[in-house]
Structure formats: C-alpha cells, structure tokens
C-alpha positions in Angstrom: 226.9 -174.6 245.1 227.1 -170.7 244.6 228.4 -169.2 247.3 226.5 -166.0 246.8 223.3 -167.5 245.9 223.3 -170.2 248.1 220.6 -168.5 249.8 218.5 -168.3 246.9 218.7 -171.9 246.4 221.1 -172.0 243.8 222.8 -175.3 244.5 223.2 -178.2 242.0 224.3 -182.2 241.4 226.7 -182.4 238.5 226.6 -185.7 236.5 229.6 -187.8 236.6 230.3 -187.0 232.6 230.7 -183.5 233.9 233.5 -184.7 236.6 236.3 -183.0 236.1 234.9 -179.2 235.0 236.2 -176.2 235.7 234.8 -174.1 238.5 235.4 -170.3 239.6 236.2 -170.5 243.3 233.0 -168.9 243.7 231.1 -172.8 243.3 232.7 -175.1 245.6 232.1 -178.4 245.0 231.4 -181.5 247.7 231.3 -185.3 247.0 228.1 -186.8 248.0 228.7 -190.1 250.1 226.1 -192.9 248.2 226.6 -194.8 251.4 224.9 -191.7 253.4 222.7 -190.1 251.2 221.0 -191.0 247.7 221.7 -188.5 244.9 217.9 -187.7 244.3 217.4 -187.4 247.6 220.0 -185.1 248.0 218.1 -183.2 245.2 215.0 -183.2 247.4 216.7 -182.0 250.3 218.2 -178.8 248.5 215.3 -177.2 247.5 213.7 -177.7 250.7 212.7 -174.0 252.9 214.7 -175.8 255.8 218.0 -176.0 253.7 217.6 -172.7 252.0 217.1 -171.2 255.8 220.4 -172.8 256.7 222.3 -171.2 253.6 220.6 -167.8 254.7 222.0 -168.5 258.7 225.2 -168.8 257.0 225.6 -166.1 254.3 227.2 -162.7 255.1 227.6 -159.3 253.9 225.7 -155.8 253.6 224.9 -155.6 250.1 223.0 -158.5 247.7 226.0 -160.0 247.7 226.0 -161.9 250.7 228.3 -164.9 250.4 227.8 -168.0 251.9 231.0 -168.9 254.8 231.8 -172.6 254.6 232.9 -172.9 258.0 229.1 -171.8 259.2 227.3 -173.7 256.6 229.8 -177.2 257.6 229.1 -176.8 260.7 224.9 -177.4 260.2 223.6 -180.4 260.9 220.8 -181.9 258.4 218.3 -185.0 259.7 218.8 -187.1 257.0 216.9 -190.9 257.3 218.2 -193.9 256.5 218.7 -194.9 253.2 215.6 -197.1 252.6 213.7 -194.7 253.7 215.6 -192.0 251.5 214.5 -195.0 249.0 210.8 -194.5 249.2 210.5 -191.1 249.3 212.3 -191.0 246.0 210.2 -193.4 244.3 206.9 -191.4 246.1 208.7 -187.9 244.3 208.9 -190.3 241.0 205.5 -191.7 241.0 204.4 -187.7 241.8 206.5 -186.5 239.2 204.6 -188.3 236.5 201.6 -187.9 237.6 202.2 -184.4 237.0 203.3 -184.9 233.6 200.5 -187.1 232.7 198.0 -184.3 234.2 200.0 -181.7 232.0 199.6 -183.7 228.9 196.4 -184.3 228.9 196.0 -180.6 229.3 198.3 -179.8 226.6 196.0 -182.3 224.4 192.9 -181.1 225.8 193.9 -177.2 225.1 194.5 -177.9 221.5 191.3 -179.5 221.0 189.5 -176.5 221.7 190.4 -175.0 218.9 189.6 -177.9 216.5 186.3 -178.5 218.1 185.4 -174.3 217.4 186.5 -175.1 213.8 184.5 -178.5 213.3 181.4 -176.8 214.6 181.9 -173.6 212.9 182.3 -175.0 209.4 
C-alpha cells in the first residue's frame, strides 16, 4: 500500500515472482493469511468505498499529502465471510468479468463493421 495514497485507493497484491522487491518505506507491505482471506477477494475488498473510507479515517496531514498512520488503519476492523463464501463471490466477479469482456468484444467487432458495411454499400 501507499501510504500517502492510500486514501485514493492506491493499494496492491504483489505476485509471489515479485517477493522479495525493493520498497521505499513509503509502501509497506503485509502478508495475506490464505487461511483468512482469498487473494482475489482481498482484491475485491480494496477497491471497495467502505475500505477506501477506512484509509481516509486513518490518513493525516494538512496538505495533499496526507499519509496513512498504521497504528489507526491496524486497528480497523473489516467483516470479512468465511472462505466459501469468499469462494463464490470470486467466481460471481469471474463469471461478471467475462461477461464484460465478451459484451466489449462484440462491440469492438461490431464497431469495425460499420465501416466496412459504409464501404460495401458505397462501392
């Protein structure tokens, strides 16, 4: 996470071929415990308003660089369900996330028809 634009959201999950990387002290970095939480869930959950309000509660300073205090932010407490449940709604964001896709491709392809079709019947 960045401490200073935590409460913009700017939080990430680095893959395990990146563990080991260099930081600045301004990105402190947590473990995520598999037994607790799923990684993609965990993904979810950060971008959620809820979260983003609790790095807001917890950042301080007078200018636009309001840093994010660890002590405040640890000491939130996130409702997190149980890992099957985590399960699902994972596989729910999946199946959504393609859907997505599938509704942009066909958009993409549809888009550059229109051209083609103004060219076939303008010949």
């Amino acid at each position: 996470m960045s401490r200073i634009d935590a409460r913009n959201g700017a939080f990430g999950i680095v893959p395990k071929e990146l563990d080991g990387s260099l930081v600045t002290q301004d990105f402190p970095l947590f473990d995520i415990d598999e037994s607790v939480i799923e990684p993609e869930f965990l993904a979810l959950l950060l971008r959620s308003e809820q979260f983003v309000a609790a790095c807001k509660r917890t950042s301080r300073g007078t200018t636009n660089r309001k840093r994010l205090r660890e002590d405040l932010f640890l000491a939130e407490t996130v409702p997190v369900p149980d890992l099957h449940i985590q399960r699902k709604i994972v596989d729910l964001m999946r199946v959504t996330q393609s859907a997505v896709k599938n509704v942009l491709d066909a958009a993409s392809i549809a888009e550059d028809a229109i051209p083609a079709i103004a060219n076939y019947v303008f010949e």
